[in-house]
PADO-727489 format. One line per field, with one value per residue (C-alpha): residue number from 1; residue in one letter; x, y, z. Coordinates in Angstrom, 1 decimal, always signed. Example, Ala and Ser with C-alpha at 12.3 -4.5 7.8 and 13.67 -1.06 7.14 Angstrom:
n (1, 2)
res (A, S)
east (+12.3, +13.7)
north (-4.5, -1.1)
up (+7.8, +7.1)
! end
This chain:
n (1, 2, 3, 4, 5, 6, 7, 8, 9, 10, 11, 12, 13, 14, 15, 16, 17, 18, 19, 20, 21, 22, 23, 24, 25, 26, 27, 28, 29, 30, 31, 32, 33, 34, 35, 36, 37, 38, 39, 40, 41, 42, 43, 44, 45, 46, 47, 48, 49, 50, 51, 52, 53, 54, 55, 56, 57, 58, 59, 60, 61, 62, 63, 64, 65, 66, 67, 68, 69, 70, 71, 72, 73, 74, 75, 76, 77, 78, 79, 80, 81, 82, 83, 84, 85, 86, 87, 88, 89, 90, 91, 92, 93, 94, 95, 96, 97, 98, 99, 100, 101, 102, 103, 104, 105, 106, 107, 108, 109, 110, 111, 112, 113, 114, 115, 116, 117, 118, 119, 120, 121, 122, 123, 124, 125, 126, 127, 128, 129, 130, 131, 132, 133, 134, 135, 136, 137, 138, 139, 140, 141, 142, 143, 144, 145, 146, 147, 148, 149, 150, 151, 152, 153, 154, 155, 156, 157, 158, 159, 160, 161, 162, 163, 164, 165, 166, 167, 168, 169, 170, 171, 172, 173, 174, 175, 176, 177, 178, 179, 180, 181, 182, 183, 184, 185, 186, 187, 188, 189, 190, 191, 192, 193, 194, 195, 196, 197, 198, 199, 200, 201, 202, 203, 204, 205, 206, 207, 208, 209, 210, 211, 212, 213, 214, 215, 216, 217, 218, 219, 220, 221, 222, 223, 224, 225, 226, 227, 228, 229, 230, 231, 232, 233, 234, 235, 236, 237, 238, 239, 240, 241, 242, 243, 244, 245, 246, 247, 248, 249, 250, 251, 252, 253, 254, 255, 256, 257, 258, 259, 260, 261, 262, 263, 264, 265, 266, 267, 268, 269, 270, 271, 272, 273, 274, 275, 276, 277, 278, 279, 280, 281, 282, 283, 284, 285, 286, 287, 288, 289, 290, 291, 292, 293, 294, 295, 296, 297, 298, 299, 300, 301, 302, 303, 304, 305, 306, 307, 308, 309, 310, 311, 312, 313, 314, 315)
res (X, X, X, X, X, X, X, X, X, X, X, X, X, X, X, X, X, X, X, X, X, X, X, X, X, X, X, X, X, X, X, X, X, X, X, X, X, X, X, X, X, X, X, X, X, X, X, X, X, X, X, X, X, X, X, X, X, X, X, X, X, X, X, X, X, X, X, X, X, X, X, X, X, X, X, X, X, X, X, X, X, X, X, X, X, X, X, X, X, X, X, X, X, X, X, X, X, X, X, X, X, X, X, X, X, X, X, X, X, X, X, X, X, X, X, X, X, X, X, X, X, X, X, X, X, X, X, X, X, X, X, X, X, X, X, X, X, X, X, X, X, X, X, X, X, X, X, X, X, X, X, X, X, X, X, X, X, X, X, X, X, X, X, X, X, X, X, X, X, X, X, X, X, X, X, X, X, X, X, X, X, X, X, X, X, X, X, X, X, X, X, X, X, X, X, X, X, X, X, X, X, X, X, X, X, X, X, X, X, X, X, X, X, X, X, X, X, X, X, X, X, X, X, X, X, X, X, X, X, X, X, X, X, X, X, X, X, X, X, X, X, X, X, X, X, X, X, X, X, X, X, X, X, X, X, X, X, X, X, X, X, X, X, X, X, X, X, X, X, X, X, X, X, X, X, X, X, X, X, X, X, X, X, X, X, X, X, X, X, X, X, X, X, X, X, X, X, X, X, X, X, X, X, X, X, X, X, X, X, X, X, X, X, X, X)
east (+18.6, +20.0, +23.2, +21.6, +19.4, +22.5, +24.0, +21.5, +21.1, +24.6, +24.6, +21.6, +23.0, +25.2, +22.2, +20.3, +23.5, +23.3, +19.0, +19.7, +22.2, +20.5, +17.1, +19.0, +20.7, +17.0, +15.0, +17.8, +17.8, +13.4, +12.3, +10.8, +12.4, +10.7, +11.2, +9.5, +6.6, +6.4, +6.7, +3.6, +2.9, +3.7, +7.1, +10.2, +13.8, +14.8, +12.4, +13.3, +17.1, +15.5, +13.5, +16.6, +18.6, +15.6, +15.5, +19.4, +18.7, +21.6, +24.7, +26.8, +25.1, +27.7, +27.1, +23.4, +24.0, +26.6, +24.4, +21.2, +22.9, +23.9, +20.6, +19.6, +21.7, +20.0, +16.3, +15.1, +13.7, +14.0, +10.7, +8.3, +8.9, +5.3, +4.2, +6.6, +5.9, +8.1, +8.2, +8.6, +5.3, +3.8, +4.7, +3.9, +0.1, +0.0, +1.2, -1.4, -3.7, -1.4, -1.3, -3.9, -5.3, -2.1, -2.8, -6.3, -5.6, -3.0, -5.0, -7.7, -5.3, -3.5, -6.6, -7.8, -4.7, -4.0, -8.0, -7.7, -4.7, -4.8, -8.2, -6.6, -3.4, -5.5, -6.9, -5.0, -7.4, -10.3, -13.3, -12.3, -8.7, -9.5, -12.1, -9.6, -6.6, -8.9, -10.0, -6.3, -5.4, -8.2, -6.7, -3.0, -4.4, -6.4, -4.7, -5.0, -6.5, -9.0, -10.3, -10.3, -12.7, -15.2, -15.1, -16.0, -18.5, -20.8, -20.4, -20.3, -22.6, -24.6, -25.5, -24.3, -23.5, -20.0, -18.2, -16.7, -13.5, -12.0, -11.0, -13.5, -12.2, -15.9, -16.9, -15.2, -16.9, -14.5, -11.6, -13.9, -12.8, -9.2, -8.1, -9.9, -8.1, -5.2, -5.5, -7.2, -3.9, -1.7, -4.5, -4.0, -0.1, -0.6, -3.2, -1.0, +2.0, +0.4, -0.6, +2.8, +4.8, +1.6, +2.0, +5.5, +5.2, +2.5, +4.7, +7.4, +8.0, +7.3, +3.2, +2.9, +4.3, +1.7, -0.8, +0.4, +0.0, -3.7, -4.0, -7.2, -6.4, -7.3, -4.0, -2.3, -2.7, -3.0, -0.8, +2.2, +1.8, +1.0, +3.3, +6.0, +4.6, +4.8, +8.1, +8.2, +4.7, +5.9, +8.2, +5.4, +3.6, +6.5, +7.4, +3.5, +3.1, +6.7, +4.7, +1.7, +3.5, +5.7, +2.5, +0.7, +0.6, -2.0, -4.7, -4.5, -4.8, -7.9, -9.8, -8.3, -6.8, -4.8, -1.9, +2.0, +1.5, -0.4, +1.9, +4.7, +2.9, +2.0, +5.7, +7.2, +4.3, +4.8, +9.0, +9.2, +12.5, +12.4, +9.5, +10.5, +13.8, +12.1, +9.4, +12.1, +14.3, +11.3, +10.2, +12.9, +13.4, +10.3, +10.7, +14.1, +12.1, +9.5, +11.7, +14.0, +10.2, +10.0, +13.2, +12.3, +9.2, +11.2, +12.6, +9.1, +8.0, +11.2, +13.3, +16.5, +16.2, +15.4, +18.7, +20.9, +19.2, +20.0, +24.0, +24.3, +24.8, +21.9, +22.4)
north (+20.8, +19.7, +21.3, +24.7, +24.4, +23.7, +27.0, +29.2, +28.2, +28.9, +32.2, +33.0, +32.6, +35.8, +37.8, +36.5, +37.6, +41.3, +40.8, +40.3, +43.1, +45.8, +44.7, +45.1, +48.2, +49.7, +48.9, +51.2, +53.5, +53.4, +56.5, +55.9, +53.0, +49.6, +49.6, +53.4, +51.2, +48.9, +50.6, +52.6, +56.0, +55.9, +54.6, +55.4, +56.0, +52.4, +50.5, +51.3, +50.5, +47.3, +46.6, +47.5, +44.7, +42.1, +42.5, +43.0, +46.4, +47.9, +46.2, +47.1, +46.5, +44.3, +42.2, +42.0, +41.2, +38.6, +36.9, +37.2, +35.1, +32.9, +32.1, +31.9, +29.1, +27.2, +28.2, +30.7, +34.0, +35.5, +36.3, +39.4, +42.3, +42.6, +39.3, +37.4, +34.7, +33.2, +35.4, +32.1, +30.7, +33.9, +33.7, +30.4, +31.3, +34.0, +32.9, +30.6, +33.1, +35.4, +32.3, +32.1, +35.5, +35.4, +32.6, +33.7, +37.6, +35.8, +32.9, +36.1, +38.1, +35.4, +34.3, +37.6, +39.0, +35.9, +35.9, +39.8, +39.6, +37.2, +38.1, +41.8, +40.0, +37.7, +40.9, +44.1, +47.1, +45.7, +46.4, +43.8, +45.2, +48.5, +47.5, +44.9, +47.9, +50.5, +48.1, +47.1, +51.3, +51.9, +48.9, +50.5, +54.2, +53.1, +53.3, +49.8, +51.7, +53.6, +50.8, +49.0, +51.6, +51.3, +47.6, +48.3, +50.7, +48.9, +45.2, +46.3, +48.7, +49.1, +45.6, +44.1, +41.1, +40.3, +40.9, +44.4, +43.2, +40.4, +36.9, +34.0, +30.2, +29.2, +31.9, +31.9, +35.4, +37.1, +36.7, +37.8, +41.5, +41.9, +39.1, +41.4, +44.5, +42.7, +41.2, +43.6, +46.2, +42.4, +41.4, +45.0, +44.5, +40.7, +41.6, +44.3, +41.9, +39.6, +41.4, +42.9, +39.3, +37.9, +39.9, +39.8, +35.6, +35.4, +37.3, +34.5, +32.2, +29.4, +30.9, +31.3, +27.6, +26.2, +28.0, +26.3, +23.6, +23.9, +24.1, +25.8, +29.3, +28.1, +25.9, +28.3, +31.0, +28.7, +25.7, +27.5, +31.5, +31.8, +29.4, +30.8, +34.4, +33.1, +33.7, +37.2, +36.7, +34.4, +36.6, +38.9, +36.7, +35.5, +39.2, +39.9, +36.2, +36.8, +40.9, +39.5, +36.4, +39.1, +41.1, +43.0, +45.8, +48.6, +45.8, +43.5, +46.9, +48.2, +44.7, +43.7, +40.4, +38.6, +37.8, +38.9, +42.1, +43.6, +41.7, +43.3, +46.6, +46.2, +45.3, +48.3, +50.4, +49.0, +49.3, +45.8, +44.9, +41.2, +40.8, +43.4, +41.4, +38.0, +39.3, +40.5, +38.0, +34.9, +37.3, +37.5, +33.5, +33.3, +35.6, +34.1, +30.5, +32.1, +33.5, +30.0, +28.1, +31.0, +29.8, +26.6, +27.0, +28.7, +25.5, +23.6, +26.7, +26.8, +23.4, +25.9, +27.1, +24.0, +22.5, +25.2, +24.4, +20.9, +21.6, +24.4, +27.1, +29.0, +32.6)
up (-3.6, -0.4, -0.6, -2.1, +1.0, +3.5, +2.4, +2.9, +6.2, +7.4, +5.7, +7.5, +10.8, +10.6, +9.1, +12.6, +14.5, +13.3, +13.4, +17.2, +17.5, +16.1, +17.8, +21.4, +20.7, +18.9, +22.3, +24.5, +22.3, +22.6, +25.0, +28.5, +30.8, +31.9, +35.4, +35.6, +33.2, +36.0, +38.9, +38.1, +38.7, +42.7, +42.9, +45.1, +43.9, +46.0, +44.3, +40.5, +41.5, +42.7, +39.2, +37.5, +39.4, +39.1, +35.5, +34.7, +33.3, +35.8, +34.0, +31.3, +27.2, +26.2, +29.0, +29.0, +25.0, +26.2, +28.2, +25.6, +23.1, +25.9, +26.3, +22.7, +21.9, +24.2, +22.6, +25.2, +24.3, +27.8, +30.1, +29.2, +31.8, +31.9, +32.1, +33.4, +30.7, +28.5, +25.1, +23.4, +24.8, +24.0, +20.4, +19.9, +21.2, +18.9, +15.7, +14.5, +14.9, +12.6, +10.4, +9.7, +8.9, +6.9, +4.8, +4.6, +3.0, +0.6, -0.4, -1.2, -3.0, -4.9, -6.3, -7.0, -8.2, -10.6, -12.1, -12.5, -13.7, -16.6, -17.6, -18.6, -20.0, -22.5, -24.3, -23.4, -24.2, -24.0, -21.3, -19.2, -19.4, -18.4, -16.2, -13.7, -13.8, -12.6, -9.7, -9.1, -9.5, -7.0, -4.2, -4.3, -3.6, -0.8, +2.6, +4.6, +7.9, +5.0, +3.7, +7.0, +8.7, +5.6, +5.8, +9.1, +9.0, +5.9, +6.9, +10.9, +11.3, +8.1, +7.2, +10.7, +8.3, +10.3, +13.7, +13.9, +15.6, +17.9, +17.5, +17.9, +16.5, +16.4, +14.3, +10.8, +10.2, +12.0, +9.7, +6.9, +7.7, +8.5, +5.9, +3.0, +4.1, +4.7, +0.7, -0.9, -1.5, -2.3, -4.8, -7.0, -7.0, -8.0, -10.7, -12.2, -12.3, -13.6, -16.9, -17.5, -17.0, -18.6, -21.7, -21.7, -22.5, -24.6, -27.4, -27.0, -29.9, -27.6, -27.4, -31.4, -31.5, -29.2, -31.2, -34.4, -33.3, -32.8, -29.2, -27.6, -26.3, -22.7, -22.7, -24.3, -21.8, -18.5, -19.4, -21.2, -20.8, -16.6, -15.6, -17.4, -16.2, -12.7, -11.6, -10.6, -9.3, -7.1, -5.8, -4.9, -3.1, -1.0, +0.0, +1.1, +3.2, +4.3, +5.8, +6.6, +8.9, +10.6, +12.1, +10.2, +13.2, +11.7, +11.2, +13.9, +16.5, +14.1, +14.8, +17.9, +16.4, +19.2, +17.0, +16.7, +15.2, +18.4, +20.5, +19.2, +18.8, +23.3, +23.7, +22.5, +24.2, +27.6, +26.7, +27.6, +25.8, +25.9, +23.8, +21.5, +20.9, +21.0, +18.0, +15.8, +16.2, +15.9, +12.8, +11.1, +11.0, +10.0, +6.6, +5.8, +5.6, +3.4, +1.3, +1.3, +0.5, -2.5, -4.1, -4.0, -5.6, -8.5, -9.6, -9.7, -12.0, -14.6, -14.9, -15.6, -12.0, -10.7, -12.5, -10.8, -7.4, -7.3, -8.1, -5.5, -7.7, -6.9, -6.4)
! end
């Protein structure tokens, strides 16, 4: 797979290239300007001229996007207007935390997706059929910041079972919240893939063999049927991580979770252009390696794919 590998990665770089490019012309294009942002409300004429030259904002675009990928190549994301910080340092507090409320709403809806899923697939029609489609029917129609405020209001306030909102790593209750509204919308789309590609195998000639053959149902639907029926799940779920890794914005602001979406959601409120750039651009790696993992995992799921893989050829 090495080569296959090798490829994508070098015909990622111009796709970063134009990432970068559009993402500096976007944040000039943004109304308000930084040095007014920063000057406050009291400022004099002298002193945003002075901003302006501190932070470079006072030469020519081509220029300042000159010397931007100047300092890319050498790993450096620029300094926050606001903070001073390095955004790089900045990102790399906040991710984990996104991590991990990533990890934790997908883990949620992949296992609640695939459960609900299957269980309709193995006997379309029936009670438990209709019964898992009307719960996956009712998580697409439900807006995230909807569902977020209920959440919210019964386990918060009703029950007071859980923390309304915040981050605390020695409290595991605090995830509880924003990973289920984060999951809940992924787990209906998973569950109602999962019965069409579900369905779609266990009519294949391969499914009536195994049955033949005397194999119990359980090994006929787990062993042969999902695994086949996994593919286009699996592209699913890399799509949702690849979302929930890049910020989810709405949720993080609704529980104050400290992670890259409300970062990126503060930058572009306080017009402060390098972290605007530095989130897109740190983002957008970040999907392309999900989606690379996600064709990877293809081959491990169908010995076709992973034949292609290993000889390049991979589309």
């Amino acid at each position: 797979m090495t080569p296959y590998v090798l490829r994508r990665l070098v015909t990622t770089l111009p796709v970063l290239l134009g990432v970068t490019l559009v993402a500096y012309v976007l944040t000039y294009l943004l109304p308000g300007d930084p040095a007014r942002a920063l000057a406050g409300e009291r400022y004099r004429e002298q002193d945003l001229g002075r901003i302006r030259h501190e932070l470079g904002l006072d030469r020519p675009l081509p220029v300042q996007y000159a010397a931007y990928v100047a300092r890319l190549t050498r790993g450096d994301l620029g300094e926050s207007f606001a903070t001073g910080r390095p955004v790089a340092h900045e990102l790399a507090e906040r991710f984990p935390r996104t991590l991990l409320l990533a990890a934790a709403a997908m883990g949620l809806a992949t296992v609640l997706g695939l459960g609900l899923g299957t269980v309709a697939a193995v006997r379309p029609g029936g009670v438990a059929d209709r019964v898992s489609m009307t719960l996956a029917l009712g998580g697409l129609s439900m807006p995230v910041f909807w569902s977020a405020l209920l959440l919210l209001w019964f386990f918060a306030l009703v029950l007071r079972a859980l923390p309304p909102s915040g981050y605390v790593d020695t409290d595991p209750r605090a995830l509880v919240l924003p990973a289920v509204t984060l999951g809940v919308r992924s787990a209906a789309v998973l569950a109602r893939m999962t019965r069409a590609s579900l369905l779609e195998v266990m009519g294949q000639d391969f499914i009536r063999t195994g049955r033949a053959k005397g194999l119990r149902e359980r090994s006929v639907v787990l062993g042969h049927g999902l695994r086949n029926a996994l593919v286009p799940v699996l592209t699913l779920i890399g799509l949702d991580f690849g979302s929930y890794l890049s910020g989810s914005v709405l949720t993080e602001s609704i529980f104050a979770w400290p992670g890259v979406g409300q970062y990126a959601l503060q930058a572009i409120l306080r017009r402060d252009f390098p972290a605007i750039q530095g989130t897109v651009l740190f983002l957008s790696v970040v999907f392309v390696l999900v989606n690379l993992t996600v064709d990877l995992l293809y081959g491990v799921l169908d010995p076709r794919i992973r034949r292609s893989l290993s000889t390049g050829r991979a589309g």
